[in-house]
PDB file of N, CA, C and O in Angstrom, chain B, residues numbered from 101:
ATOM      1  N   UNK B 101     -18.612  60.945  57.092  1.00  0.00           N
ATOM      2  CA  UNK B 101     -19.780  60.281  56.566  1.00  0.00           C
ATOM      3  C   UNK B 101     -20.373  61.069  55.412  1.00  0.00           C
ATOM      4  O   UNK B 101     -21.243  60.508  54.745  1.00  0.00           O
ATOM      5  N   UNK B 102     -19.993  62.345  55.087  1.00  0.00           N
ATOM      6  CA  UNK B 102     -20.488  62.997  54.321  1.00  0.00           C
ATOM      7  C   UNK B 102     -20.307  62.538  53.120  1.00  0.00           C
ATOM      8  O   UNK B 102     -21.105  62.371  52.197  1.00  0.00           O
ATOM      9  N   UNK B 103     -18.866  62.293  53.235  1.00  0.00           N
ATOM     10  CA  UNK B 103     -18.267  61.712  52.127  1.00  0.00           C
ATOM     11  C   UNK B 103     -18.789  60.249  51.033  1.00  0.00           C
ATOM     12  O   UNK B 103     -19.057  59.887  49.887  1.00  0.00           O
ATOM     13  N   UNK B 104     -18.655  59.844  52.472  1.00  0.00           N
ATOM     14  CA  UNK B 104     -19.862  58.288  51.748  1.00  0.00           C
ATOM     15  C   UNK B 104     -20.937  58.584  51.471  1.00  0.00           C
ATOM     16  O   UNK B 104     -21.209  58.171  50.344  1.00  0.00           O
ATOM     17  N   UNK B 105     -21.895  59.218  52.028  1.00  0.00           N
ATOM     18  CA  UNK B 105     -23.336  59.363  51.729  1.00  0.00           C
ATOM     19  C   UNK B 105     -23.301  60.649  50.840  1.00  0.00           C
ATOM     20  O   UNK B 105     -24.418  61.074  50.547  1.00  0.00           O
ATOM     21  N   UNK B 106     -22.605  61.105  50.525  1.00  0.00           N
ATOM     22  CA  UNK B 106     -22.553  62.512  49.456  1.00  0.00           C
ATOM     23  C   UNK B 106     -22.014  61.864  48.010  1.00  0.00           C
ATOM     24  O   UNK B 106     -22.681  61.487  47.046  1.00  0.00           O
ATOM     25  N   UNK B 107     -20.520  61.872  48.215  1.00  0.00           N
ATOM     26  CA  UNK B 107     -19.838  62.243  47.087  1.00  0.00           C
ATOM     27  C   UNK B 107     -20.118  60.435  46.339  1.00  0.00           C
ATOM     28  O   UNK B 107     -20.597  60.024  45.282  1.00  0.00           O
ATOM     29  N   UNK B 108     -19.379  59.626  47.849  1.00  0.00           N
ATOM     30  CA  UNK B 108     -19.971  58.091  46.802  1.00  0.00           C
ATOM     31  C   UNK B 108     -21.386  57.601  46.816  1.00  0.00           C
ATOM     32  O   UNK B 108     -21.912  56.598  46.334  1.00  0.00           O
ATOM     33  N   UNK B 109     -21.735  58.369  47.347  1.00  0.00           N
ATOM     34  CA  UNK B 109     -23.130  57.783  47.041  1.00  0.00           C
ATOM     35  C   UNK B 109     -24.031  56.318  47.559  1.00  0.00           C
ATOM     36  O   UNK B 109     -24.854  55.706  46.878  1.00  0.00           O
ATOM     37  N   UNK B 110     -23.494  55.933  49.251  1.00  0.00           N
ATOM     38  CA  UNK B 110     -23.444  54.697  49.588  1.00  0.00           C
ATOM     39  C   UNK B 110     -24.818  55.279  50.694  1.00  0.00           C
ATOM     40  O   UNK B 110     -25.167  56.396  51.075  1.00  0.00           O
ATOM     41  N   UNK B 111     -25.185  54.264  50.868  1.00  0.00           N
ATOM     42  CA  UNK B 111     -26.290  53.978  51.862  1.00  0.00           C
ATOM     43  C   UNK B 111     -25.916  53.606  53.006  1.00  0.00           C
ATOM     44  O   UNK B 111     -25.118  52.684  53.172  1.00  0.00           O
ATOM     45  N   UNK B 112     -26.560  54.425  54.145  1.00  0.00           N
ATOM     46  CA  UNK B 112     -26.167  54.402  55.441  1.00  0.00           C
ATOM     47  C   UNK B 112     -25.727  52.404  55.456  1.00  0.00           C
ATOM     48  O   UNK B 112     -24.658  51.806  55.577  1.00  0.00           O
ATOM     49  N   UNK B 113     -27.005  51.988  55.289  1.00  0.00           N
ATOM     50  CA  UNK B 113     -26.957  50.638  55.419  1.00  0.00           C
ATOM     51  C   UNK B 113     -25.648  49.962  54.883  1.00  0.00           C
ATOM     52  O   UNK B 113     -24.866  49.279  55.544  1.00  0.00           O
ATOM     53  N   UNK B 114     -25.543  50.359  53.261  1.00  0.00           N
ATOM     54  CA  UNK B 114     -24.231  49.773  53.047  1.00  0.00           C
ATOM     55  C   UNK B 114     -22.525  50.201  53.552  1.00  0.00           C
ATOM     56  O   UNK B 114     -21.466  49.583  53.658  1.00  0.00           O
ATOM     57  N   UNK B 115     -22.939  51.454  53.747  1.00  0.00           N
ATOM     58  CA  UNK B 115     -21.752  52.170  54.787  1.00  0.00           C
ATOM     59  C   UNK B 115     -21.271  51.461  55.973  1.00  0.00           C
ATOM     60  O   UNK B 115     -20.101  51.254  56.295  1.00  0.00           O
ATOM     61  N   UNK B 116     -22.487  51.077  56.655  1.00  0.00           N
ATOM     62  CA  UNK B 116     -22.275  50.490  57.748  1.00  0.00           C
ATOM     63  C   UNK B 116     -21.894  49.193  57.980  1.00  0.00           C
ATOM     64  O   UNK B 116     -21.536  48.729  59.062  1.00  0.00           O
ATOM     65  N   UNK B 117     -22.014  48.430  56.573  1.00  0.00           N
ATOM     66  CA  UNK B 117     -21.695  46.903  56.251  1.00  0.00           C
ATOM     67  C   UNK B 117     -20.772  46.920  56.036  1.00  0.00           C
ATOM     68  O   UNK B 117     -20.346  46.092  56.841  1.00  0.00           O
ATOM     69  N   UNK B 118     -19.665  47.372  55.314  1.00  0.00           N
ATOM     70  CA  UNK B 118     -18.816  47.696  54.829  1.00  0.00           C
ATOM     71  C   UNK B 118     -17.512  47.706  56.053  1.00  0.00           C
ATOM     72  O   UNK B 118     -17.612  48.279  57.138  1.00  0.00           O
ATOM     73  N   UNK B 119     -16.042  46.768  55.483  1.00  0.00           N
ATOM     74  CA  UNK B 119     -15.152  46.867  56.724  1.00  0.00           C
ATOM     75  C   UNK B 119     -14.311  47.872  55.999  1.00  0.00           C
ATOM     76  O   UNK B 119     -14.554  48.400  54.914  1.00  0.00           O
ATOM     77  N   UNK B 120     -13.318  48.038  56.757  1.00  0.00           N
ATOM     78  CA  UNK B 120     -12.682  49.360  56.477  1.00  0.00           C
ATOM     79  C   UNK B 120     -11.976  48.855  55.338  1.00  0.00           C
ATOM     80  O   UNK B 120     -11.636  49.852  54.702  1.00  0.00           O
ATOM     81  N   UNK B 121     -11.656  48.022  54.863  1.00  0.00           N
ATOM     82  CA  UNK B 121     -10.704  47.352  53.873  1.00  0.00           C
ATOM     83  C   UNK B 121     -11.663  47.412  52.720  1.00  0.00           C
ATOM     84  O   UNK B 121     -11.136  47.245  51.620  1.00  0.00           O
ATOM     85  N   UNK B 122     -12.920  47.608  52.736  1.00  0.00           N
ATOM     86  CA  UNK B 122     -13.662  47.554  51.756  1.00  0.00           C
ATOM     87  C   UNK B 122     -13.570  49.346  51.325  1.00  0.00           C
ATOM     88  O   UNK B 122     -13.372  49.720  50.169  1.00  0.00           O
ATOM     89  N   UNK B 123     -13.729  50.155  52.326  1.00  0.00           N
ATOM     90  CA  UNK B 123     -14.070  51.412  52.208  1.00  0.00           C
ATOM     91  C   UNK B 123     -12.675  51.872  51.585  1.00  0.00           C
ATOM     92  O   UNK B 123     -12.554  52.590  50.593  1.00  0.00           O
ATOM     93  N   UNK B 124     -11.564  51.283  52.409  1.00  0.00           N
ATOM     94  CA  UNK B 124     -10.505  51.792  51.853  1.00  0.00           C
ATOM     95  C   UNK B 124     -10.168  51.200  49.967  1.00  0.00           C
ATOM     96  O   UNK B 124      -9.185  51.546  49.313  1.00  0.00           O
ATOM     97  N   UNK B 125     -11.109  50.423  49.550  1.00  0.00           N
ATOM     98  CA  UNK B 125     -10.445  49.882  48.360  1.00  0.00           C
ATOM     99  C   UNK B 125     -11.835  50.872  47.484  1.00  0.00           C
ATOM    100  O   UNK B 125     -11.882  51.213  46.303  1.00  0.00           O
ATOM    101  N   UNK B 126     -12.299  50.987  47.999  1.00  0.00           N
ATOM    102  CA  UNK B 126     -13.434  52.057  46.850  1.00  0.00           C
ATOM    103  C   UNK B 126     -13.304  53.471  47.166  1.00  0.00           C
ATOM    104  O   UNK B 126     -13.995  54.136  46.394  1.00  0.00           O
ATOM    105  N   UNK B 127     -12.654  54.198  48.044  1.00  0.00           N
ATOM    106  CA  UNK B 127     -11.617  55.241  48.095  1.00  0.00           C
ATOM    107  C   UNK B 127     -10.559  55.334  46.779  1.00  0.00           C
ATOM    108  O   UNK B 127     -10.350  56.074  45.818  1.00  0.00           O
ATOM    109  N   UNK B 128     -10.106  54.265  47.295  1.00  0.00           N
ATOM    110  CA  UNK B 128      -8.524  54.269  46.508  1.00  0.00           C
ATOM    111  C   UNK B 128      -9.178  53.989  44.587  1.00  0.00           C
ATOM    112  O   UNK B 128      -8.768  54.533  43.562  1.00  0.00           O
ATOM    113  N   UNK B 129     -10.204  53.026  44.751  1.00  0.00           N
ATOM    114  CA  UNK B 129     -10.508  52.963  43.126  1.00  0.00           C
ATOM    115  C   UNK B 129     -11.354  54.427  43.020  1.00  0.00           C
ATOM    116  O   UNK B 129     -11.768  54.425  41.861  1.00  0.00           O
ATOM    117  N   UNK B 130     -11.705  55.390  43.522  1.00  0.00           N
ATOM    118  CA  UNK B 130     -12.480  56.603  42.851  1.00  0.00           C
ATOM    119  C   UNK B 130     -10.827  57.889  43.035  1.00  0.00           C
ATOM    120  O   UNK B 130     -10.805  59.067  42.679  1.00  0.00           O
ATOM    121  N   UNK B 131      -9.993  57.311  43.507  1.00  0.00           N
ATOM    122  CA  UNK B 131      -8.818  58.138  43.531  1.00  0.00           C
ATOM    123  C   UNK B 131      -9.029  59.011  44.968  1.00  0.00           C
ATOM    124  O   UNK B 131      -8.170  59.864  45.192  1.00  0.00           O
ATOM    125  N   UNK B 132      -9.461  58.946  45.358  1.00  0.00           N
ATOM    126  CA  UNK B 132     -10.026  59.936  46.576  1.00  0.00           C
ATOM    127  C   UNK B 132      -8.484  59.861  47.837  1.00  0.00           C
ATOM    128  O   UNK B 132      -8.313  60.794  48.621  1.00  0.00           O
ATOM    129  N   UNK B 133      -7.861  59.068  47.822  1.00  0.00           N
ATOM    130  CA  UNK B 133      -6.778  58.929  48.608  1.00  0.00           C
ATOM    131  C   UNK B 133      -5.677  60.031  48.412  1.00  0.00           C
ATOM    132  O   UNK B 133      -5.116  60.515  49.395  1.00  0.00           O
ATOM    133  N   UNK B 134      -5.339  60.468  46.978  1.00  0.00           N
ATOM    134  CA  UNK B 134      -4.604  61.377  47.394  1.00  0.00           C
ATOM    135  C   UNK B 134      -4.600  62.576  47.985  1.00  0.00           C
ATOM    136  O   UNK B 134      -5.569  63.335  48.002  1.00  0.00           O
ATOM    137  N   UNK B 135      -3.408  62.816  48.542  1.00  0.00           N
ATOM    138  CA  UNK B 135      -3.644  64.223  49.214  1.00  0.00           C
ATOM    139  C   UNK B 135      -3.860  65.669  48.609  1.00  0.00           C
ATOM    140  O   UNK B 135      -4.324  66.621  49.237  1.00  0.00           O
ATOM    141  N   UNK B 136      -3.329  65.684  46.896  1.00  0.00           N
ATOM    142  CA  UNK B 136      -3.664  66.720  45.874  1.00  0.00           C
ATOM    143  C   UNK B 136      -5.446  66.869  45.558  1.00  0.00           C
ATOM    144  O   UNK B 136      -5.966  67.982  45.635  1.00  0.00           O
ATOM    145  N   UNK B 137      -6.012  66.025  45.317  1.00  0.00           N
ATOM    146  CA  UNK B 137      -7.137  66.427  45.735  1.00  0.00           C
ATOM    147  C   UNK B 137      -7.958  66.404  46.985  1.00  0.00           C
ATOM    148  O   UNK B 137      -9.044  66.119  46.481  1.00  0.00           O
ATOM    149  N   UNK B 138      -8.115  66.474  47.856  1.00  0.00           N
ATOM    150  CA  UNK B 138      -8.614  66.858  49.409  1.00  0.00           C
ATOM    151  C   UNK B 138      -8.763  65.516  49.668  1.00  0.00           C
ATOM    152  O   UNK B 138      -9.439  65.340  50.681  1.00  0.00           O
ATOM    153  N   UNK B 139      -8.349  64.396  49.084  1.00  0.00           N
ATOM    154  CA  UNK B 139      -9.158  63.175  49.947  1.00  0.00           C
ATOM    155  C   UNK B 139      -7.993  62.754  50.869  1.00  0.00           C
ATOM    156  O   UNK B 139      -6.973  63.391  51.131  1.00  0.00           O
ATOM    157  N   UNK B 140      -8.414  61.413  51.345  1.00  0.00           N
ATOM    158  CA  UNK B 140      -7.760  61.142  52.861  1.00  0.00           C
ATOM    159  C   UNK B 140      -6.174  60.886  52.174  1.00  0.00           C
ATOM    160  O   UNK B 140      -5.834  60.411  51.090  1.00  0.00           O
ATOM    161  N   UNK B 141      -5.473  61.375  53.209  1.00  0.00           N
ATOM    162  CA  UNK B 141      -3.807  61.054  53.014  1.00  0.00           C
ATOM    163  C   UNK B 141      -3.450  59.432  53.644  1.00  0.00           C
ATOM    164  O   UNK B 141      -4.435  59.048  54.275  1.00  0.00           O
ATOM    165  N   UNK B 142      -2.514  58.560  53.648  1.00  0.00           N
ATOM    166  CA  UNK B 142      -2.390  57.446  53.783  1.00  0.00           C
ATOM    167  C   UNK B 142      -2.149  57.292  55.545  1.00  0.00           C
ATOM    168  O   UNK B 142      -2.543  56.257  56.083  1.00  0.00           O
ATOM    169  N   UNK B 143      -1.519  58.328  56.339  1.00  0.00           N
ATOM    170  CA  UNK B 143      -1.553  58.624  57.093  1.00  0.00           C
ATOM    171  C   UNK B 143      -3.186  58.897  58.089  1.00  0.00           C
ATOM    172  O   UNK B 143      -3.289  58.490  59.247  1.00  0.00           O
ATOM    173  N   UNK B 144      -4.077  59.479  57.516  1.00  0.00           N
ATOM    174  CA  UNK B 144      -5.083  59.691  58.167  1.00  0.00           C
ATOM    175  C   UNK B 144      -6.211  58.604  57.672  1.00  0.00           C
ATOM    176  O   UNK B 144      -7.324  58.524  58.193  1.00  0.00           O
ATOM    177  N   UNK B 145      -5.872  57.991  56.866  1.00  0.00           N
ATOM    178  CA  UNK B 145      -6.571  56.289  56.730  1.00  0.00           C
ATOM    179  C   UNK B 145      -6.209  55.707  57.767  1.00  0.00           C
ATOM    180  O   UNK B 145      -7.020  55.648  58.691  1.00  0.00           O
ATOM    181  N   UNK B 146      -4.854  55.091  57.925  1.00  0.00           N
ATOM    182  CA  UNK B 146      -4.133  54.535  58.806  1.00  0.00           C
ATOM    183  C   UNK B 146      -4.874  54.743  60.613  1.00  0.00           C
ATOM    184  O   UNK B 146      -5.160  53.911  61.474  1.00  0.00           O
ATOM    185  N   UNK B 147      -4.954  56.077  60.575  1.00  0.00           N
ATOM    186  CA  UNK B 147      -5.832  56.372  62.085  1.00  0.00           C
ATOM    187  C   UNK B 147      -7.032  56.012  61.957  1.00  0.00           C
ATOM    188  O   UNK B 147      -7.591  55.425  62.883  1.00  0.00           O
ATOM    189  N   UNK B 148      -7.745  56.321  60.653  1.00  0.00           N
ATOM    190  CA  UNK B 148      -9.377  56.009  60.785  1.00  0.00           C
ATOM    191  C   UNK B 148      -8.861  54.419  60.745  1.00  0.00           C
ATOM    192  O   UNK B 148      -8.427  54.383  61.896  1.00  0.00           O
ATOM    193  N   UNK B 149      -8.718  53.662  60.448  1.00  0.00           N
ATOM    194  CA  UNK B 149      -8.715  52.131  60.532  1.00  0.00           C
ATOM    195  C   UNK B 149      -8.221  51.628  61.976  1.00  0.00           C
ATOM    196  O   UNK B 149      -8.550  50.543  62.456  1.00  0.00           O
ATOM    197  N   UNK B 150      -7.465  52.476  62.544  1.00  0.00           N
ATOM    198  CA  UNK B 150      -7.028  51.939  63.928  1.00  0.00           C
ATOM    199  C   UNK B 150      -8.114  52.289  65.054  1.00  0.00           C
ATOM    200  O   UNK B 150      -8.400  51.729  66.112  1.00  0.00           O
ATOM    201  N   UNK B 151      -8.611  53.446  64.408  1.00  0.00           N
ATOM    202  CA  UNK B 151     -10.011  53.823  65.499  1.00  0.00           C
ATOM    203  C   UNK B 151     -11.007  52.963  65.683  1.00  0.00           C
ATOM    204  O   UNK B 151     -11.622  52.808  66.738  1.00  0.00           O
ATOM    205  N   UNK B 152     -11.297  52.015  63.994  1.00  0.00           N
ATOM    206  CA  UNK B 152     -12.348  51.561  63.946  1.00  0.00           C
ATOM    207  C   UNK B 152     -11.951  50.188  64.614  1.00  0.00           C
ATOM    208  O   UNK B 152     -12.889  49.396  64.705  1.00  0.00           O
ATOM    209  N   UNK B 153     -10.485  49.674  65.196  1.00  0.00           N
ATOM    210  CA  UNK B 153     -10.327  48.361  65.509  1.00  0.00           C
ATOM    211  C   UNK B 153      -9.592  47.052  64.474  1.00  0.00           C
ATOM    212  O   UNK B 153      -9.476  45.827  64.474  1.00  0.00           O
ATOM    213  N   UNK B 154      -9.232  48.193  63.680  1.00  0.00           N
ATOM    214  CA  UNK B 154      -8.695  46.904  62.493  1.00  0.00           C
ATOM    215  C   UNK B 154      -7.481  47.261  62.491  1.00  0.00           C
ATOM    216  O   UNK B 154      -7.326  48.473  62.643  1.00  0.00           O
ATOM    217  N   UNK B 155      -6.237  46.442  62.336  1.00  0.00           N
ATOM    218  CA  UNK B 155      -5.118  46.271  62.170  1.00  0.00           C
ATOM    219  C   UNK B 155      -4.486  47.376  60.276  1.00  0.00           C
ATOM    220  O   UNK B 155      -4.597  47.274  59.054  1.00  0.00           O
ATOM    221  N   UNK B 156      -3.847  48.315  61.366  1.00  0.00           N
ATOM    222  CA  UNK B 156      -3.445  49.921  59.431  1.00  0.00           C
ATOM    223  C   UNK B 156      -2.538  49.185  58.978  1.00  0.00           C
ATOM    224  O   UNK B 156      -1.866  49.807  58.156  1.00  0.00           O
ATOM    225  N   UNK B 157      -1.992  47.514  59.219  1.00  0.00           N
ATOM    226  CA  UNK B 157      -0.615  47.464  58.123  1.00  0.00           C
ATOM    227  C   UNK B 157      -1.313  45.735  57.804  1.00  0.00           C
ATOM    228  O   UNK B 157      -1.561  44.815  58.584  1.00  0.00           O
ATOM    229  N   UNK B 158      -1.438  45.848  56.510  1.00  0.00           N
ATOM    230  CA  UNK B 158      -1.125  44.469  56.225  1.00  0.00           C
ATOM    231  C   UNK B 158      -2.897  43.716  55.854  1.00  0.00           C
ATOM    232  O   UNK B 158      -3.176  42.780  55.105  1.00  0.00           O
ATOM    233  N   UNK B 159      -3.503  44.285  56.427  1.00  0.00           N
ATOM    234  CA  UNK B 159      -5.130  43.388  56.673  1.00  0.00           C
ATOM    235  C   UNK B 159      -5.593  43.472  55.680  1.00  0.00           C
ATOM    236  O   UNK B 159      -6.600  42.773  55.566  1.00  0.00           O
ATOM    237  N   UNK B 160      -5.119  44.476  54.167  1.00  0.00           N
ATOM    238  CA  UNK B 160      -6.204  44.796  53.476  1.00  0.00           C
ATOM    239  C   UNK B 160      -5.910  43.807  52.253  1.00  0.00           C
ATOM    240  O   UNK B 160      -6.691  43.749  51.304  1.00  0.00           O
TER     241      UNK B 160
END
């Protein structure tokens, strides 16, 4: 959460609106996905999306 409310700059509120397919597509547009700079690897998306209840192949 740091991440959202730090680096992007999102509001608890809109954080929390937000489905993972959304989070994952404003990740991926600020580049934050790759693993050369510290952001999430495609692999540890994949778990945060299965934690949260959404289907890691295909939904987005």
């Amino acid at each position: 959460m740091a991440l959202a409310f730090g680096r992007l700059g999102l509001t608890p509120e809109t954080f929390w609106a937000m489905t993972p397919c959304e989070f994952t597509a404003l990740l991926e547009g600020r580049g934050l996905l790759t693993p050369t700079n510290g952001g999430l690897s495609r692999e540890e998306l994949e778990c945060l999306v299965a934690l949260l209840g959404e289907s890691a192949s295909g939904s987005c």
